[in-house]
N, C-alpha and C positions, 0 to 999 in steps of 0.2 A: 387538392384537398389534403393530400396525405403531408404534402411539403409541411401544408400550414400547419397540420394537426401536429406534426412536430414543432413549429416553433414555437405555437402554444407551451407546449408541454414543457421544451424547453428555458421558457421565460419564467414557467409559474416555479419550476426547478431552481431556476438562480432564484428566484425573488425569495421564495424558502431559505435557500442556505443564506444568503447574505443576512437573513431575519435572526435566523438562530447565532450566529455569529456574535451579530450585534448585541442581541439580549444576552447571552451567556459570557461571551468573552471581553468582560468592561476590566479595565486595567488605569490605577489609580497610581502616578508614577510622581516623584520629586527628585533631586537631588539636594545630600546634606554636606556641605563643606566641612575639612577636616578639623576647624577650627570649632564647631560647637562645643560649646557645655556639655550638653547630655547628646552622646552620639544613640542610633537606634539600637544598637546593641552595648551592651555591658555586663560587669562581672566573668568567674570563670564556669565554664562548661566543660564536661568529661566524655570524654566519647566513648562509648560502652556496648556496643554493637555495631553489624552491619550487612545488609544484604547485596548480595551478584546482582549486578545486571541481570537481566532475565537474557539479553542477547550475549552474556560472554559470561553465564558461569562457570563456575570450574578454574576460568583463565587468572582469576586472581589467587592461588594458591600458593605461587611464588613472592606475590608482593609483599612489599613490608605492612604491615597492617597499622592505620592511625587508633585501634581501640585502645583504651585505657591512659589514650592521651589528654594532655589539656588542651582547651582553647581559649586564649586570655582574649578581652573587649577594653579597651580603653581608647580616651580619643586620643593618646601619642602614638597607638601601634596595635596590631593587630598579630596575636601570636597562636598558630596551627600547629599542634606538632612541633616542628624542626624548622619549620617557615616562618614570617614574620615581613608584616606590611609593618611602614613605621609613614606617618602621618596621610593616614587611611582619608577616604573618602567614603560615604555612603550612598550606592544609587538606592530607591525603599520602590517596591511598586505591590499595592494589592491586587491578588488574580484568585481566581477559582482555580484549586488544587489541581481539579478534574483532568483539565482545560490545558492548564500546564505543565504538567506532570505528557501530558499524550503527546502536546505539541513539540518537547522537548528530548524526552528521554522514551516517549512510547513505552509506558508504562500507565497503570492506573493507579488509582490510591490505594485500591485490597490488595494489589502486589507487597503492600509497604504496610500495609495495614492500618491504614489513614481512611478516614472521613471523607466525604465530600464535600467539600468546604472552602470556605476564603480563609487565604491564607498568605502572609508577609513574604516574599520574596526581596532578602537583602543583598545587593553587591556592593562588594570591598575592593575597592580600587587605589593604586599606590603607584606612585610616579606615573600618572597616567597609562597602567598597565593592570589588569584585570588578575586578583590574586583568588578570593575563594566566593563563590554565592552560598547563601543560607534559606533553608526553608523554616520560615518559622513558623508549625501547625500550632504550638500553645504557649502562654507565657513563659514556659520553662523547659520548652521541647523542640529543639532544631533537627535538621538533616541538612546535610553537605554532598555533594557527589566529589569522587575524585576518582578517578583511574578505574571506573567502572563499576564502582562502589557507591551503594548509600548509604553514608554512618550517620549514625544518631545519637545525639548531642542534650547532657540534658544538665543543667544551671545547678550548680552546686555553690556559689557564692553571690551574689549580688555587686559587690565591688569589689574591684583586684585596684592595688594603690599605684603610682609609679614606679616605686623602685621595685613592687617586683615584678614589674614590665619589663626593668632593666634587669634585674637578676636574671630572668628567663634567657634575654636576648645575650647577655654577657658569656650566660654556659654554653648557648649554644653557638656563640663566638670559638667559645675556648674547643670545642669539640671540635668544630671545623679547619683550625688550627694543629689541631693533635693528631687528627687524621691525613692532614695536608689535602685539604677538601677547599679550603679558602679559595687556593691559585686556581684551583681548574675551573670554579665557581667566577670569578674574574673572568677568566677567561672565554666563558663562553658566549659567543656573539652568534647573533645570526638576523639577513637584512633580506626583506621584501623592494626587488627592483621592479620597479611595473615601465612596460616596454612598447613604445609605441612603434608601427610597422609603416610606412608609406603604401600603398596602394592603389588600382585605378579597376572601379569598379566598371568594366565594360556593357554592362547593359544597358544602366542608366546613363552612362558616360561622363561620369564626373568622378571628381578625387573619392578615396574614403582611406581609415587607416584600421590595422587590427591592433590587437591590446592582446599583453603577455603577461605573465610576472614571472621572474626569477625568484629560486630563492635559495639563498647561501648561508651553508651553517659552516661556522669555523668551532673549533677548541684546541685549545692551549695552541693558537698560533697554526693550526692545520686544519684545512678544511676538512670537514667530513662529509658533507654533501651537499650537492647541485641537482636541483630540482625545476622544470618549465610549467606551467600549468595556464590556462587559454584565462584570458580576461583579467581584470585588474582584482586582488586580493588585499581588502584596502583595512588593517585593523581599527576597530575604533574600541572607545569605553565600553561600546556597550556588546565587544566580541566582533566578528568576521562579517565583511560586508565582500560581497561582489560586485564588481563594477565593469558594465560595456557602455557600449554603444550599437544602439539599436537603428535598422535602417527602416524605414516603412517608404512605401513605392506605390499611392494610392491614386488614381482619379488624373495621372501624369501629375502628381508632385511627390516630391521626394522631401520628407522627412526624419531627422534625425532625433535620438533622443536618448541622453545620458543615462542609464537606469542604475540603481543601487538598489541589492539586495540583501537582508540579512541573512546569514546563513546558520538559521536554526531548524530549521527542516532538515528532514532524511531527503536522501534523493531518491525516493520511489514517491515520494508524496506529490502532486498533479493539481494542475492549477486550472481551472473554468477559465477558457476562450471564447470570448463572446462570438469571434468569426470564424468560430468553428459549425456553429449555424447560421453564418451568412447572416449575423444579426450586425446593427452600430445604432452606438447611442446616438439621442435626438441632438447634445452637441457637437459628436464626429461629423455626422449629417450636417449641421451648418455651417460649420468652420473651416473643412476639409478645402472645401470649393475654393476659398475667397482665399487660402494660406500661398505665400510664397513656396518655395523650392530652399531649404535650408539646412545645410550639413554642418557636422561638428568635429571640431577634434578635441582631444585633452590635451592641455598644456603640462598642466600640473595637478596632484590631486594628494591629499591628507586626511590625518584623521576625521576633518567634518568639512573642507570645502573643495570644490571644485573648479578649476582655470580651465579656461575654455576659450577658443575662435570659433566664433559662428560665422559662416557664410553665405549669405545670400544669393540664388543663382541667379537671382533676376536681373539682377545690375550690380551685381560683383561684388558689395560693401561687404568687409572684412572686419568684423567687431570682437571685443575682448567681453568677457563677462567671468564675474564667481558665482556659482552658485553652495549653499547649504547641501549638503549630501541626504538632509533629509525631507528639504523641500525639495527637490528635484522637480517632480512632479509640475511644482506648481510653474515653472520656468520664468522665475522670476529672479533676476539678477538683481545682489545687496550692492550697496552703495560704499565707495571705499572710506567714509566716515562712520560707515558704522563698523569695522574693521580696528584704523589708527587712528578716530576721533578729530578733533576739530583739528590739532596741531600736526595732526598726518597730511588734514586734507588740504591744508594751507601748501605741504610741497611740493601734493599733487598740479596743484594751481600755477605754481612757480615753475615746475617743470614743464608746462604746457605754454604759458602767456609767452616764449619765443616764436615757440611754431606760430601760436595764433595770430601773432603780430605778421609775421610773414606771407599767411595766407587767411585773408578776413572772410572764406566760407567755411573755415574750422568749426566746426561747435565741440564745445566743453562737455562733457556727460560724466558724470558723477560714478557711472557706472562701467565707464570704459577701462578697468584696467586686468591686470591678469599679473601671471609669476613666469618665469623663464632663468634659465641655468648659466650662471655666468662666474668665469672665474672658482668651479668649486661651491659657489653659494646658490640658494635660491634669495632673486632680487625681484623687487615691484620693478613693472611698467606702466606705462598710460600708453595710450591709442587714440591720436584724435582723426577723426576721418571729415574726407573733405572732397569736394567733388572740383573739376576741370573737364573744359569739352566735352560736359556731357558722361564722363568718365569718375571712376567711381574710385580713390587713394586714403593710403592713411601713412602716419609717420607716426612712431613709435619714441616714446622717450623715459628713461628711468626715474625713477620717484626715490627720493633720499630721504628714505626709510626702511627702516629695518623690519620685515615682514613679522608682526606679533605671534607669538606661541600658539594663537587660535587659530593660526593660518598655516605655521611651520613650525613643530614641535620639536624638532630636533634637525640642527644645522649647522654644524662645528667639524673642521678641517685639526684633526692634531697636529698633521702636517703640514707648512704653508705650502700655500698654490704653487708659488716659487720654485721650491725646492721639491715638488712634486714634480714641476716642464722640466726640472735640470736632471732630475733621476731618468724620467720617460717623456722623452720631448713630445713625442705625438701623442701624448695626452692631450683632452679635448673636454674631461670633465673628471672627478676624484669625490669618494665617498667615504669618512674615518667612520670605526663604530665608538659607540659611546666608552667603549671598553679600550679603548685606543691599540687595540691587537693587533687588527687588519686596516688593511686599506685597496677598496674597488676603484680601480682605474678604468676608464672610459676612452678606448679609441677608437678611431672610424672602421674598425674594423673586426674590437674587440672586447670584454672584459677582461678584465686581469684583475688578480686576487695575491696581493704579498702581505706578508706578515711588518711587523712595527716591531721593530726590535733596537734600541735603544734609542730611541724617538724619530728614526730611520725608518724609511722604506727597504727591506731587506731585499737584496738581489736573487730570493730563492722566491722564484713565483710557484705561487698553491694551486692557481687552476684558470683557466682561459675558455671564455664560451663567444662563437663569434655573433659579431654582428653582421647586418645589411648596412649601405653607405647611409641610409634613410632612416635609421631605427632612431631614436632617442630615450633617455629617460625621464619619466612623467612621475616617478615614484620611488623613494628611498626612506624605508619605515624599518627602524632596528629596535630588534629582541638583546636583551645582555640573561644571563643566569639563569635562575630557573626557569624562564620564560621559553628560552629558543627551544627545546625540546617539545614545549605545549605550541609552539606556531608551527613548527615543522609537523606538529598530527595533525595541524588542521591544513595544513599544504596537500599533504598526502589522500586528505581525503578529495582534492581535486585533481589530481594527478594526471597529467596526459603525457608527457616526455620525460626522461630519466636522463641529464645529461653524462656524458662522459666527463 
């Protein structure tokens, strides 16, 4: 009786908080391409105030302070201060202040001295890289956080024209120049490697793999640090996602399960376990029974999709799959036309009708392909599977196509492949940054890290962290300028090894 009276108690507990959730936290989101007429923001704004963090006051006493600065709005460019987004993007989402103000910065609105209220939550995104978000509580009254601060921002013009968009951005050219602030600004790179481990989980007795991410800050040609942190650390638009893989070992089946998490939460904040009363839903209950035995690995992963091998334990079939980073959930693999469209999928076709001619219990699947590391680049495969004796095979073939920007956002070698084997022959894989400074070398045994110094790979290596014969990379996502310094505090805040 006493069990039960706990799960009672327990159930009416969840079914309350999911209630309030629901009714209070509704969030009305769009995205505004940089190309609009009228972007959600415009004219200029002056920033005339600003309140500490409540968790780190005091700590901004040395910082340079953004008060009495402007912020220009137009849709060629976006100018903060000394910063500047140039053909901005708009994400707009309506929220209850209350709601997100706690969820985010843990704070409430009488900290700030704010309402409880809906209120416009703007992000400003620029080369696909998150530059500043806005709170906007009235027609003429924003807030900004930056570096532990909330400054408050309040509409002094209605429209600022183009040229003095460009005026702004010209002097703040000329300053950066005057200061010799340009080159180091160039120069700063810094790249998220996510690391896949081979392993053989003994209890269940099948394969499985762990997930790492590196991460390497250079400037001006010199590393400044080497950082490991557990699981995949995957940026997107919309800020810091986490990424594992999850094992669940239920009822003698073993499943697997991709999870992505966003990483706006503190980490003291605790998340309701339904099996932590020994509860499962009425679908776990039906499905669990009747589910194969099905592990995962990552192939490849980006800022919104997922490459994947599934495996089937029952009878061995070995299939390729993408998924959405934000469907996860629903495990449902996209079709590779909806990716490269009709004239992608026509190569996918071409590259398969040899096998299929060869072996007529191939089947085609629309949905069988993935990304894999070859020569320096990320390329398409296909996967057609097919059975013999009872036996369960696939054959693997490349697709002659160039994996689109939604899939691979950045993939450029400054240096050819080439002349990468002939500098370090055991190379096995090469990463350039967009800043063309460094370049991450991949051998079976190591990273290496040299500088790019007159379109060369320089013989002065910057830093080496080993690998296992088994490891791979599944991720290479680079920060250039202001950026690498705001990814490296959000490294830190996962921190578990500090390399040498």
């Amino acid at each position: 009786m006493k069990k039960i009276g706990l799960i009672f108690i327990a159930i009416v507990s969840l079914t309350f908080l999911v209630s309030c959730n629901s009714s209070r936290f509704q969030v009305k989101e769009s995205i505004m391409a940089p190309d609009n007429n009228i972007p959600p923001l415009h004219g200029k704004w002056t920033i005339d105030r600003y309140i500490d963090s409540p968790y780190n006051k005091g700590a901004g006493l040395s910082k340079d302070s953004l008060v009495d600065m402007d912020v220009l709005f137009h849709k060629d460019a976006v100018i903060v201060g000394g910063d500047y987004a140039l053909d901005p993007e708009y994400k707009y989402k309506n929220v209850n202040i209350y709601d997100y103000l706690l969820y985010k910065y843990k704070v409430d609105p009488e900290y700030l001295d704010l309402e409880d209220t809906m209120v416009d939550i703007i992000t400003v995104i620029s080369d696909n890289q998150y530059f500043y978000e806005f709170i906007k509580y009235d027609e003429d009254k924003m807030i900004i956080y930056d570096d532990d601060r909330f400054y408050f921002l309040d509409k002094t013009v209605d429209e600022v024209s183009k040229d003095e968009i460009h005026r702004y951005i010209n002097v703040e050219k000329s300053i950066m120049r005057i200061s010799n602030i340009q080159e180091a600004d160039t120069l700063r790179s810094g790249v998220l490697l996510g690391i896949k481990s081979y392993g053989y989980d003994a209890e269940a007795e099948v394969d499985k793999w762990d997930y790492r991410t590196i991460w390497i800050r250079a400037s001006n040609r010199t590393v400044s640090s080497i950082y490991e942190i557990d699981n995949l650390l995957v940026p997107r638009k919309k800020g810091f996602w986490m990424v594992d893989v999850s094992r669940n070992s239920d009822y003698n089946i073993i499943r697997d399960e991709i999870r992505a998490t966003e990483m706006k939460k503190y980490q003291d904040d605790k998340v309701v376990d339904l099996n932590f009363f020994g509860l499962r839903s009425v679908e776990e209950q039906r499905i669990i029974p009747v589910q194969n035995s099905v592990i995962k690995n990552i192939l490849y992963i980006g800022n919104d999709y997922v490459s994947s091998e599934v495996i089937d334990l029952k009878d061995g079939e070995k299939t390729l799959e993408v998924y959405h980073v934000d469907y996860l959930k629903d495990n449902k693999a996209i079709k590779i036309s909806d990716l490269i469209g009709d004239e992608g999928f026509q190569t996918f076709v071409e590259g398969a009708q040899s096998i299929m001619k060869s072996d007529s219990t191939a089947i085609l699947s629309e949905e069988s392909f993935g990304l894999t590391r070859r020569n320096g680049y990320w390329i398409m495969k296909g996967r057609l599977n097919f059975e013999s004796d009872g036996e369960q095979y696939y054959k693997d073939y490349n697709i002659k196509a160039i994996p689109p920007k939604e899939l691979v956002n950045y993939d450029v070698l400054a240096i050819p492949w080439d002349r990468i084997k002939s500098k370090i022959p055991e190379a096995i894989d090469a990463f350039t940054s967009p800043n063309e400074d460094i370049v991450v070398v991949v051998t079976r045994a190591n990273i290496l890290v040299y500088p790019i110094e007159d379109n060369e790979i320089s013989s002065r290596e910057l830093g080496k962290i080993k690998l296992d014969a088994s490891d791979s990379v599944v991720m290479a996502e680079w920060s250039t300028g202001r950026y690498t310094p705001l990814w490296e505090e959000e490294v830190l805040r996962h921190i578990s090894t500090i390399s040498d």
